[in-house]
C-alpha positions in Angstrom: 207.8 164.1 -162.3 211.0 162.1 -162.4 212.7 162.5 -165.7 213.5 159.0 -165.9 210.2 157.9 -165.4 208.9 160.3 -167.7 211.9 158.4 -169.9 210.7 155.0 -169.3 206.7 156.0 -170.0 207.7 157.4 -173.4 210.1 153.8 -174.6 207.8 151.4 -176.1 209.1 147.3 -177.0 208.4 146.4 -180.2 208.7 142.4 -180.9 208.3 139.7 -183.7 210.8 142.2 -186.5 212.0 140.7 -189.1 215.9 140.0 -189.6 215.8 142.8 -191.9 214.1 145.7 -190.2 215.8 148.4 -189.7 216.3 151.3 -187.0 215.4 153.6 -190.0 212.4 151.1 -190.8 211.0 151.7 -186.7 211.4 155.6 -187.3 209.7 155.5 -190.4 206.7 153.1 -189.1 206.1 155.1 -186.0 206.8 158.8 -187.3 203.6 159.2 -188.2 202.1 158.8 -184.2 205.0 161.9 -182.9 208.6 162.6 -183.5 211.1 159.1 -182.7 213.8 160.2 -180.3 215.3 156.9 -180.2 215.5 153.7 -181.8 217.7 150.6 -180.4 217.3 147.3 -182.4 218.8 144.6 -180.5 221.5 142.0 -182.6 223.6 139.3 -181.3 227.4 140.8 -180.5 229.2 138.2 -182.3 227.5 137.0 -185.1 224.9 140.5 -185.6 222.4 138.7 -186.5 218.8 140.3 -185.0 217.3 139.2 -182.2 213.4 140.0 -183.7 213.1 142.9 -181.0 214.0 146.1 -180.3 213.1 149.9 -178.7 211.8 153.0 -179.4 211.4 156.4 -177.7 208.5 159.2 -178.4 208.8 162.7 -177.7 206.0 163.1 -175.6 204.2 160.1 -173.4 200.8 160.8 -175.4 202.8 159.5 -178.3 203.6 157.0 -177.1 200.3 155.5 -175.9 199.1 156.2 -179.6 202.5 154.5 -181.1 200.9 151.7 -178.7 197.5 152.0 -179.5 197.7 152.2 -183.2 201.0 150.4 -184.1 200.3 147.0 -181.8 199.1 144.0 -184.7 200.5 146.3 -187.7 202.4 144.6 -190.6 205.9 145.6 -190.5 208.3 144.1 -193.6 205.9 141.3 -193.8 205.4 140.8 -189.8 202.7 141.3 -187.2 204.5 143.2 -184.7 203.3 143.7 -181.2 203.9 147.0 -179.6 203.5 147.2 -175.8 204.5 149.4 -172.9 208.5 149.1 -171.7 207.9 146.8 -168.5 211.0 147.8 -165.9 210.9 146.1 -162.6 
């Protein structure tokens, strides 16, 4: 397989975060479905306030899909997040 795909099929979006989660916060929330490789949480350049969305990578694709499975509707600092596949075009 295509080690980017293999990339792309472990990244999961995570949306509807709070202005104070942080990248620590994601690792913690979804360490116990595999180890994190990668967190990203996405924040305005100029003013770095967040935008309520962000990434994170699994080891393995099976992580992932649990990550997905078990994380999607969870309450993260006092939000429902929604977890879903990375879509890329």
């Amino acid at each position: 397989m295509n080690w980017k795909l293999e990339q792309r099929r472990r990244s999961i979006f995570v949306r509807n975060l709070s202005a104070d989660t942080t990248e620590a916060d994601l690792r913690s929330f979804f360490a116990p479905y595999g180890l994190v490789t990668g967190v990203i949480l996405k924040r305005d350049r100029i003013t770095d306030a967040s935008w309520g969305h962000g990434y994170v990578e699994m080891e393995t694709v099976l992580n992932a899909k649990q990550a997905i499975k078990s994380g999607n509707g969870q309450i993260l600092n006092d939000r429902q997040i929604t977890v879903m596949r990375v879509r890329h075009s």
